[in-house]
PAZAPA-4460 file (N, C-alpha, C; in steps of 0.05 Angstrom, whole numbers, plus 32768, in hexadecimal, padded with zeros to 4 digits):
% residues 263
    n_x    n_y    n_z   ca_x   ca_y   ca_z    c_x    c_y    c_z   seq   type   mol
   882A   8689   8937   882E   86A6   8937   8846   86AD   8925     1      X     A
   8842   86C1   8918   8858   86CC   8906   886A   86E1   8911     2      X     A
   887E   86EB   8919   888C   86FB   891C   88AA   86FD   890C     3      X     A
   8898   8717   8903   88AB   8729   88E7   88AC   8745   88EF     4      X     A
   88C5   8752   88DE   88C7   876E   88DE   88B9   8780   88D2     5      X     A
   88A7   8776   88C0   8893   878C   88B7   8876   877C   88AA     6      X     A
   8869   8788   88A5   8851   877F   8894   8857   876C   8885     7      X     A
   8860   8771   886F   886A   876B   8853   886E   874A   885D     8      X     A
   8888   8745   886B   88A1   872F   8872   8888   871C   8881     9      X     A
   8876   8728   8892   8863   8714   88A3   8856   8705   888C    10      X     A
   8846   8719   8882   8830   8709   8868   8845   86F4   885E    11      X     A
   8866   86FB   884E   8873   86EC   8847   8871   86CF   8851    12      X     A
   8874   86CC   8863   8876   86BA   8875   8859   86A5   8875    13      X     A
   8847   86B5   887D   8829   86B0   8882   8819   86A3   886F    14      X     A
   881D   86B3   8852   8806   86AC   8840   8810   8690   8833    15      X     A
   8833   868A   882F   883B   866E   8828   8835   8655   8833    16      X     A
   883B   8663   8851   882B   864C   8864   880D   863E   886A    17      X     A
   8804   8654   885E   87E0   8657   8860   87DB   8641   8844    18      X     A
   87ED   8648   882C   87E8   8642   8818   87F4   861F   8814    19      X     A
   8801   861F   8821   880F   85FD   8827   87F8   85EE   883F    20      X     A
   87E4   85F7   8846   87D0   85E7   8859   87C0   85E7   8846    21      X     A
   87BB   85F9   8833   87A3   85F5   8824   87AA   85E0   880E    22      X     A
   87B8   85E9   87FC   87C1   85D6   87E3   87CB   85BF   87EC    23      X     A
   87D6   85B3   87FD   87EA   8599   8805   87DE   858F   8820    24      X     A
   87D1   859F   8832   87BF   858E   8845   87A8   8585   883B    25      X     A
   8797   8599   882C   8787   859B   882E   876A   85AB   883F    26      X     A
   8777   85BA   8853   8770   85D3   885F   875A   85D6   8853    27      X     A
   8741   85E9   885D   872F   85F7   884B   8737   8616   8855    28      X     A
   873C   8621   883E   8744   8641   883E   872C   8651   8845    29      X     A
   8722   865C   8861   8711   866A   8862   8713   868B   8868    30      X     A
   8703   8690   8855   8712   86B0   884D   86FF   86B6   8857    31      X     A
   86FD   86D4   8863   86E7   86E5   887C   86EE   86FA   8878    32      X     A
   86E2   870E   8882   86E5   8726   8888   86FC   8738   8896    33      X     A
   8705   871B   88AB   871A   8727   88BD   872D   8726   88B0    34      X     A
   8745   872C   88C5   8759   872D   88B7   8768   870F   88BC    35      X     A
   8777   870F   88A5   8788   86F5   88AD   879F   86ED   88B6    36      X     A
   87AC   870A   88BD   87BF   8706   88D2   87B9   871A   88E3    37      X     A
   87BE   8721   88FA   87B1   872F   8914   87C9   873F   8921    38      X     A
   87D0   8752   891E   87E6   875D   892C   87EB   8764   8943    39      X     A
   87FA   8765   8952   87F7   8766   8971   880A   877E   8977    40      X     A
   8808   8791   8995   8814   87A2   8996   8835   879B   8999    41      X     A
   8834   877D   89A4   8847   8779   89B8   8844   8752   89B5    42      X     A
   885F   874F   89BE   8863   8730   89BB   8859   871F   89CE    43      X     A
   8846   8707   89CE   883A   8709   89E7   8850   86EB   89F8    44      X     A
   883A   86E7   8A12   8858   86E2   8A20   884F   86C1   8A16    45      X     A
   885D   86A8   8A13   8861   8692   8A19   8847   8686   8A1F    46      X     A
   8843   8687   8A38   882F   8681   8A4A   8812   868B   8A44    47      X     A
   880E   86AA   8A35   87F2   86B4   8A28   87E0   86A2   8A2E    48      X     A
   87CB   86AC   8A2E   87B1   86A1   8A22   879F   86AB   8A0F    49      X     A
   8794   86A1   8A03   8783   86AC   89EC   8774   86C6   89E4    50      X     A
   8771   86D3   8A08   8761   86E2   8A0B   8774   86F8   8A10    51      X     A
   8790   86F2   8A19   87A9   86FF   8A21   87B0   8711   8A05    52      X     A
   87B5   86FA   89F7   87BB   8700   89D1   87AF   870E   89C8    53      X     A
   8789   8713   89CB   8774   871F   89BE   877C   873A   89CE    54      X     A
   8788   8742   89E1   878B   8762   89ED   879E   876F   89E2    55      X     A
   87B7   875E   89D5   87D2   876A   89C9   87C2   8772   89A9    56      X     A
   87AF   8769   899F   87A6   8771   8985   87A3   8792   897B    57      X     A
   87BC   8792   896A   87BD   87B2   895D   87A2   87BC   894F    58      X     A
   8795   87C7   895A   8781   87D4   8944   8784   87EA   892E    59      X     A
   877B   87DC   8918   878A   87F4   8902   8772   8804   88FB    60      X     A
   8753   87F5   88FB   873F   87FE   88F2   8736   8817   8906    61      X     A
   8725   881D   88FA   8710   8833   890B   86F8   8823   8926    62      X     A
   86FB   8800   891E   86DE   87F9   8931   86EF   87E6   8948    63      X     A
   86E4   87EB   895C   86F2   87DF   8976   86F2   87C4   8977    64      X     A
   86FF   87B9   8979   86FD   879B   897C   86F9   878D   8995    65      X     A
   86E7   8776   899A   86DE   8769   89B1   86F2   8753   89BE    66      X     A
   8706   875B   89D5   8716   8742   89D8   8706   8728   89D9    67      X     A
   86F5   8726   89E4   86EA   8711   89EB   86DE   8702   89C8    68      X     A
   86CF   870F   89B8   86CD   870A   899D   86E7   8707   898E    69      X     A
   86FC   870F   8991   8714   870A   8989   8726   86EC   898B    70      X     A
   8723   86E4   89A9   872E   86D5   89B4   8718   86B9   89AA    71      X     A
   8708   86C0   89A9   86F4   869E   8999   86FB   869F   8986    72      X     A
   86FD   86B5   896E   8705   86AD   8955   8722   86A5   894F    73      X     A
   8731   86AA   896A   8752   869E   8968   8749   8685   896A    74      X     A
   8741   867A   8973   873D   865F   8987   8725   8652   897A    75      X     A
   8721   8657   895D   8715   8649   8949   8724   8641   892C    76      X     A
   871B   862D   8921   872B   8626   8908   8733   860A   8909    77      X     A
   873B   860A   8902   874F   85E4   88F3   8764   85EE   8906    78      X     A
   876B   85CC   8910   8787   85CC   8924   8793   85C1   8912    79      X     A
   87B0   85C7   8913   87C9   85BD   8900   87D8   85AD   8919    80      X     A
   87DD   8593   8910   87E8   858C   891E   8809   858A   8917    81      X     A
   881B   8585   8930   8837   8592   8927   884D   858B   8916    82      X     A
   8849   856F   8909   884E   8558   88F6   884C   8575   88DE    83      X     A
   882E   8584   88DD   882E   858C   88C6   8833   85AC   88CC    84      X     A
   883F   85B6   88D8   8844   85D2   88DB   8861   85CD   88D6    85      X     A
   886C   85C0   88DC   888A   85B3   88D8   888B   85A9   88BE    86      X     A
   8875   859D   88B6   887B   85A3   888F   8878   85BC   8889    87      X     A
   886E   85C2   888C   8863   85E4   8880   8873   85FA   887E    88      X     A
   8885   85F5   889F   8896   8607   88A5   88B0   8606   888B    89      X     A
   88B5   85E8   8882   88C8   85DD   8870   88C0   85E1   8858    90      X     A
   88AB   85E4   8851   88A7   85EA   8837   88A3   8608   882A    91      X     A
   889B   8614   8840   8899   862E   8841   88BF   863E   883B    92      X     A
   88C9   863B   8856   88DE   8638   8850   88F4   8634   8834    93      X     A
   88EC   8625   8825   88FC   861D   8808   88F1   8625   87F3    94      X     A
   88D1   8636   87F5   88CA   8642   87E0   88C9   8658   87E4    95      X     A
   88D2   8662   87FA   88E1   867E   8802   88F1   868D   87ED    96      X     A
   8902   8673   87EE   8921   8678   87DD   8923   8683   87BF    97      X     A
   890B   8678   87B2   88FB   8684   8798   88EA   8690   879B    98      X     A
   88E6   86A2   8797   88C7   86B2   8790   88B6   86A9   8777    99      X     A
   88BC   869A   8766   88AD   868E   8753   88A3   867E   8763   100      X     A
   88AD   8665   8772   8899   8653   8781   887F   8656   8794   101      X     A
   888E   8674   87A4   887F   8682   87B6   8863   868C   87A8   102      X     A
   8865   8698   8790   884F   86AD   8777   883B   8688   8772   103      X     A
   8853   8678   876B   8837   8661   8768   882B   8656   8775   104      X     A
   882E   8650   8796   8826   8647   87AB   880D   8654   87AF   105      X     A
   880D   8672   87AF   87FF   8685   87B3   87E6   8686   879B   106      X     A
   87EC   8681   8786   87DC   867E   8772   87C3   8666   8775   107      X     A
   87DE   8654   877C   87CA   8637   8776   87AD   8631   8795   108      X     A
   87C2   863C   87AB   87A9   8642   87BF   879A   8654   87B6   109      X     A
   8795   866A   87A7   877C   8676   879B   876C   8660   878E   110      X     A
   8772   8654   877C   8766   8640   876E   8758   8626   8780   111      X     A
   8765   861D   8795   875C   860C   87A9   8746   861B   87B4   112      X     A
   8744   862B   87BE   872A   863B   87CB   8714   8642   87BE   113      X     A
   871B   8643   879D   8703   864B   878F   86FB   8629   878C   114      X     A
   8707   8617   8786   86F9   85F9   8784   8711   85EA   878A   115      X     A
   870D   85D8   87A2   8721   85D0   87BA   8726   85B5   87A2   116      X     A
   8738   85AA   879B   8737   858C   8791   8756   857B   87A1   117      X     A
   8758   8563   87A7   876B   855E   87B4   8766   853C   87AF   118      X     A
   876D   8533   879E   8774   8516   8792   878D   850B   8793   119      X     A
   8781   84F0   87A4   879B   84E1   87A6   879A   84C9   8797   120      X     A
   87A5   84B9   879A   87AF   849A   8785   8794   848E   8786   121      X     A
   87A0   8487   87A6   8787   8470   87AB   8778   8481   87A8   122      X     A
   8768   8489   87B9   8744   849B   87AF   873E   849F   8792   123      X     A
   874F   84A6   877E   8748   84A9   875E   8742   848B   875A   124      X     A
   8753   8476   8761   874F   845C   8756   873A   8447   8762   125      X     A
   8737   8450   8781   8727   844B   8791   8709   8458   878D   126      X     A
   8706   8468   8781   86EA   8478   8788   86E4   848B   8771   127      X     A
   86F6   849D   8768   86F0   84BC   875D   86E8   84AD   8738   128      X     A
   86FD   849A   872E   86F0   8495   8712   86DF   8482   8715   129      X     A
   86D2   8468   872B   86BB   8466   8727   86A5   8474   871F   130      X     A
   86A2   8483   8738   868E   8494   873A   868F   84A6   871E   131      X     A
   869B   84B3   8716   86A3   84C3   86F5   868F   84B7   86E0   132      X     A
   8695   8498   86E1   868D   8488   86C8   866F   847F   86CA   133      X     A
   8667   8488   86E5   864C   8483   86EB   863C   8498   86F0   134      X     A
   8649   84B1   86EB   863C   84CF   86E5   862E   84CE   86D3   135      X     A
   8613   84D4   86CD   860F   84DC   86B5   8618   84F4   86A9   136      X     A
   8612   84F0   868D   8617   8511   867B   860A   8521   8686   137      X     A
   85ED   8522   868A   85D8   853A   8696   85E7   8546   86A8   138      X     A
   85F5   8530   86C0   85FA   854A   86D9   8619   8552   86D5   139      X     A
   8622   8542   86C5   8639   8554   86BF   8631   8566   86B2   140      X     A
   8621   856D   86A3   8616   8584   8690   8613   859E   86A6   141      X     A
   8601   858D   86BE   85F1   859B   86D7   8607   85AB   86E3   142      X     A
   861D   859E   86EC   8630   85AA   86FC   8640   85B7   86F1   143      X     A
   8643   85BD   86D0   8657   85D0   86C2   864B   85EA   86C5   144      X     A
   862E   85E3   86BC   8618   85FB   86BC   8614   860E   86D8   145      X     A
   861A   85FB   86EA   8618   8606   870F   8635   861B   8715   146      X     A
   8652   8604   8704   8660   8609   8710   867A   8618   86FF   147      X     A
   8670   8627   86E0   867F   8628   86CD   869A   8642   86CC   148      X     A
   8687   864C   86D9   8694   8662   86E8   86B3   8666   86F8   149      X     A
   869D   864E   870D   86B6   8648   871C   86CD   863A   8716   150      X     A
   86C9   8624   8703   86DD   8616   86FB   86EF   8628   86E9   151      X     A
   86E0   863B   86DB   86F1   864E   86C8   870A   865F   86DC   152      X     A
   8702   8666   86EC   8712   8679   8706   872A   8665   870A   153      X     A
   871B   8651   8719   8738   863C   8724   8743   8634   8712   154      X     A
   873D   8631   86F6   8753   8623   86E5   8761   8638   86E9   155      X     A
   875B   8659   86DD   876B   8671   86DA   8783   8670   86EB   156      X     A
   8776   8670   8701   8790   8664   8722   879C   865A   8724   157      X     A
   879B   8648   871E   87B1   8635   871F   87BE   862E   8703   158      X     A
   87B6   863B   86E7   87CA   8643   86CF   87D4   8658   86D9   159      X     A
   87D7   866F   86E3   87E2   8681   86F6   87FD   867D   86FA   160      X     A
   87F0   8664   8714   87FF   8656   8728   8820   864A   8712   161      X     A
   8816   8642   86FF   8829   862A   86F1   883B   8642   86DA   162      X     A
   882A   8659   86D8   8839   866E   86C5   884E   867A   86DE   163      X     A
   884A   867B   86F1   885E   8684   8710   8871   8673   8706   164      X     A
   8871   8654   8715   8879   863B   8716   888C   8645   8707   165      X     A
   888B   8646   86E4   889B   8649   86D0   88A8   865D   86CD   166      X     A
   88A6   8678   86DE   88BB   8687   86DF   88AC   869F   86CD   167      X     A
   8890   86A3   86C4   8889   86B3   86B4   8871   86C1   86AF   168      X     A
   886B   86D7   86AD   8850   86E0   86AD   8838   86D9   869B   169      X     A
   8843   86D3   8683   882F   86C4   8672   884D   86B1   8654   170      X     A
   8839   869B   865A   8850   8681   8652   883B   8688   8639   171      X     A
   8858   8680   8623   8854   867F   8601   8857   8660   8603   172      X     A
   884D   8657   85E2   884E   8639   85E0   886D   8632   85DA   173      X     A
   8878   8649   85CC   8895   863D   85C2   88A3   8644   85E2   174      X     A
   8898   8648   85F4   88B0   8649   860F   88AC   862E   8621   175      X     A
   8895   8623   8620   8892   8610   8633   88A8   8601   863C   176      X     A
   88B1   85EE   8626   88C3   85DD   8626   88E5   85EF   862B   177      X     A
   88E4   8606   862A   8904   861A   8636   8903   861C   8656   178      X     A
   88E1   8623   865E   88DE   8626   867A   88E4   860D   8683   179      X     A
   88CF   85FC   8680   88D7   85E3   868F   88FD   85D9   8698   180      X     A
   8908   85D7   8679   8921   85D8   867B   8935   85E6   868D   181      X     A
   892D   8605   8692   892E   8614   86A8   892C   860F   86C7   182      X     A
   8915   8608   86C8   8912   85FD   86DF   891A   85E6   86EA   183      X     A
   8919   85CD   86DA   8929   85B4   86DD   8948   85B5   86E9   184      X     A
   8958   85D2   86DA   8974   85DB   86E0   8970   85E2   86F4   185      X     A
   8960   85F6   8701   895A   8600   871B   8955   85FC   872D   186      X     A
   894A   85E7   8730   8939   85D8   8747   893C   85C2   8747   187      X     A
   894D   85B6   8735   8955   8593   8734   8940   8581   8731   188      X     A
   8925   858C   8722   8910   857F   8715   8917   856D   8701   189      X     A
   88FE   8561   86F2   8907   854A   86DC   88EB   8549   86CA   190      X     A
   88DD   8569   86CB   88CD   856B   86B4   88CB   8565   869E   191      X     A
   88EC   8562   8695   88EC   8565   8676   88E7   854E   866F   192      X     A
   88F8   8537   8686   8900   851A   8673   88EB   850B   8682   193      X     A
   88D5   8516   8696   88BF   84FB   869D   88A4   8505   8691   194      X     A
   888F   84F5   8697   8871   84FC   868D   8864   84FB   86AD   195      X     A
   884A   8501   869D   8838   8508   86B9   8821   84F6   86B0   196      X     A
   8819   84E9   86CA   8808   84D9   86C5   87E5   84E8   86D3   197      X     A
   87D6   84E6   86B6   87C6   84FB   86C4   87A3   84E2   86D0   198      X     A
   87A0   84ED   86E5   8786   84DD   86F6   876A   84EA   86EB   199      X     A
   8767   84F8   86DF   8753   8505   86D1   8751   850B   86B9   200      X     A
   872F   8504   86AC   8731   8500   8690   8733   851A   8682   201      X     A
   8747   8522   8683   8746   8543   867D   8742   854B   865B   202      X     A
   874C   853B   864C   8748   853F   862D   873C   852A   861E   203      X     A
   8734   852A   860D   8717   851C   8601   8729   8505   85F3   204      X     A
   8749   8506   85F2   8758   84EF   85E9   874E   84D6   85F9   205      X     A
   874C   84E0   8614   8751   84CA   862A   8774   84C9   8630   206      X     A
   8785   84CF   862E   879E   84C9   8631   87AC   84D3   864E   207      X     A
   87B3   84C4   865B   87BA   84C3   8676   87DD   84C7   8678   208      X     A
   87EF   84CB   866D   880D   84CD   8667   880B   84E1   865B   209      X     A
   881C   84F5   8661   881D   8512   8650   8842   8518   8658   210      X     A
   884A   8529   8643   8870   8531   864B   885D   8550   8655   211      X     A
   886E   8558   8667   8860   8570   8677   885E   858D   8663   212      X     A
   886F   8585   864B   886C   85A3   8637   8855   859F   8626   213      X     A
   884C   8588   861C   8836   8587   8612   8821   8593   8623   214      X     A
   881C   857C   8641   880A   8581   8647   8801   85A0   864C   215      X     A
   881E   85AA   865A   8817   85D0   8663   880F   85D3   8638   216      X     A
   8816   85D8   862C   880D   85E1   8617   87F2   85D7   860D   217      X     A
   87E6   85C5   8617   87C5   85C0   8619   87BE   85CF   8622   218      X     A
   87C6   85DA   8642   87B3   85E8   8651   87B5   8600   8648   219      X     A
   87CB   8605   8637   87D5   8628   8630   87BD   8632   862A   220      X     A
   87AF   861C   8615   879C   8623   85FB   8780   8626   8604   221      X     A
   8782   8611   8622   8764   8620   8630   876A   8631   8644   222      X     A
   877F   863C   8649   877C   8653   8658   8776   866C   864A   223      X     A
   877F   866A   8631   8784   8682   8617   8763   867E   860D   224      X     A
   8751   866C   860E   8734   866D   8603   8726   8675   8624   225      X     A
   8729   866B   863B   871D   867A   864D   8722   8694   8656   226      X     A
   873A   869C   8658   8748   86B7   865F   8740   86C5   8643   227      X     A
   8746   86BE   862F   8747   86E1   861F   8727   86E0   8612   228      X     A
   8709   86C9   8617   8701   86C9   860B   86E3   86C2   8620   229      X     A
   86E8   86C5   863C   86D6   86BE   8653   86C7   86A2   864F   230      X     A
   86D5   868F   8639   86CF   8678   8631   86B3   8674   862A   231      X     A
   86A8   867D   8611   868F   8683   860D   8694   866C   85FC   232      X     A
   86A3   865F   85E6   869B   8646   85E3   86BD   8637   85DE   233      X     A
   86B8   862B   85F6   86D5   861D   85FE   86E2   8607   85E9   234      X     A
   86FA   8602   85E4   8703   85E5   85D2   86ED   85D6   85E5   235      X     A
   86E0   85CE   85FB   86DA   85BE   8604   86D3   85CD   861E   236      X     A
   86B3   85C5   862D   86AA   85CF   8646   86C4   85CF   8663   237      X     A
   86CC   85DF   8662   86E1   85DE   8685   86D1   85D5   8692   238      X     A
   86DC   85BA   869A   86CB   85AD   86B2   86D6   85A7   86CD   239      X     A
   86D4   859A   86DD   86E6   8591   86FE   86FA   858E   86F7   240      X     A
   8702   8576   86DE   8710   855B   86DB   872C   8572   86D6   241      X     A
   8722   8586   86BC   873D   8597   86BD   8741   85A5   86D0   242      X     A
   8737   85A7   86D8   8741   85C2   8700   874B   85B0   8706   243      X     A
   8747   859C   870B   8753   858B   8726   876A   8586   8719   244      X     A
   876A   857B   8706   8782   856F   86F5   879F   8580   86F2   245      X     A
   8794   8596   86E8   87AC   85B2   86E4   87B1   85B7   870A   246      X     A
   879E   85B7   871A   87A5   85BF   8739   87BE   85A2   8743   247      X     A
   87B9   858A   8738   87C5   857C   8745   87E9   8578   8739   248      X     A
   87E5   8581   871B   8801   8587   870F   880E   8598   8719   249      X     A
   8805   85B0   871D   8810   85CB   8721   8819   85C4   8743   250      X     A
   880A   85B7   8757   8815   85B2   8772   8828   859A   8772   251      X     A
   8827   8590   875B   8840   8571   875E   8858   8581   8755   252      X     A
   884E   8597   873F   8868   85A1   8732   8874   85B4   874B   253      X     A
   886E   85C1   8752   8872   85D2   876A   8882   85CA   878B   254      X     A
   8872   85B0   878C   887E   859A   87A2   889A   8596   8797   255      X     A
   8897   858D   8789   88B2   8584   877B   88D0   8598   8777   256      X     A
   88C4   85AE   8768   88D5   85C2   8763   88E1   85CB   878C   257      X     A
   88CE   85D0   879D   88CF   85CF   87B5   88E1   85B8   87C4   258      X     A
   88F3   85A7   87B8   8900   8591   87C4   88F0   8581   87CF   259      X     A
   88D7   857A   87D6   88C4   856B   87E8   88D7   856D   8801   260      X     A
   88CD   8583   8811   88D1   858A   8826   88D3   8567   883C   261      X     A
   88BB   8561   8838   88B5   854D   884A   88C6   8538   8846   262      X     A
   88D2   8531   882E   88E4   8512   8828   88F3   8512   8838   263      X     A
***
């Protein structure tokens, strides 16, 4: 439960936290009709019960609400267990402090919901580029054609996410390498002087080591052919490999700038 002094300060609170189960647990973000935070007239006591909670519910709308329908949809969802509400609460917490971190957190869970991706060491090395090399071309063809759309959206999201990150509404190529620098001062990062080792075949080089201003200035160039141009004929088809890839930079860069709450 959230308790804040107004609207505004709750969401504050709420949507970072919502957005740290999705991107870094792995959560599935399920968006509905209702609302996603529930306001109550009154603080309820300790001891409540579910059905107790569902009676304090402020109604703002015009249609009456069913305690009893109320109280099952509290008492549905993913359980967090408290290992990870106690990260959450910490990470939430330190991206408070910036509102740039907060704008990208927020971004990059948009992008997670439109196409969830969440790669780790082992599983890429264990499982994800087997399987890749034993795709054929056809159904990669199949699934760009299914899914081109979508992948166009979540890249958008999470370049968003990483134009936040950097402190800016839309990043030029001659700034990359000033922001980063920026932020490194700020947050006691080490963008400038390490590389990123990337788990997906994202550019037709093949090259897996990138310094992080190049690579953001790769993606500049396909966000600038999908965004100003609805990517009608791309340097190259947007496929998973770059969603996932830009999602997993943009949340390492973000963790990081964030102190890793958890260390």
């Amino acid at each position: 439960m959230v308790s804040a002094r107004s609207q505004r300060k709750a969401y504050a609170l709420a949507l970072p936290f919502r957005s740290y189960l999705t991107v870094y647990l792995g959560f599935d973000l399920d968006e509905s009709p209702n609302e996603f935070l529930l306001e109550l007239t009154a603080r309820p006591a300790l001891t409540a019960t579910t059905r107790q909670i569902a009676c304090l519910y402020r109604r703002l709308g015009s249609y009456p609400i069913d305690p009893d329908f109320l109280s099952n949809a509290m008492a549905s969802g993913s359980g967090v267990y408290h290992p990870q509400i106690r990260s959450a609460c910490k990470f939430v917490a330190r991206i408070l402090i910036a509102p740039q971190l907060a704008a990208s957190l927020t971004h990059l869970e948009r992008s997670h919901f439109l196409f969830a991706g969440h790669m780790t060491s082992s599983y890429y090395h264990r499982e994800y580029r087997h399987h890749r090399r034993l795709e054929s071309a056809y159904l990669r063809e199949k699934k760009y054609l299914e899914e081109r759309t979508l992948y166009d959206l979540a890249f958008l999201s999470t370049f968003r996410a990483l134009e936040a990150l950097l402190g800016t509404a839309q990043i030029k190529k001659h700034e990359v390498g000033q922001r980063l620098r920026a932020l490194d001062d700020k947050f006691g990062t080490s963008f400038c002087s390490t590389r990123w080792k990337s788990y997906h075949e994202v550019f037709s080089s093949g090259r897996k080591r990138w310094r992080f201003d190049e690579l953001i200035t790769r993606y500049l160039d396909v966000r600038n052919a999908v965004a100003a141009h609805a990517n009608p004929r791309p340097p190259f088809p947007l496929r998973e490999d770059q969603v996932l890839e830009i999602q997993r930079l943009v949340a390492s860069m973000l963790y990081d700038a964030a102190g890793k709450p958890d260390a």
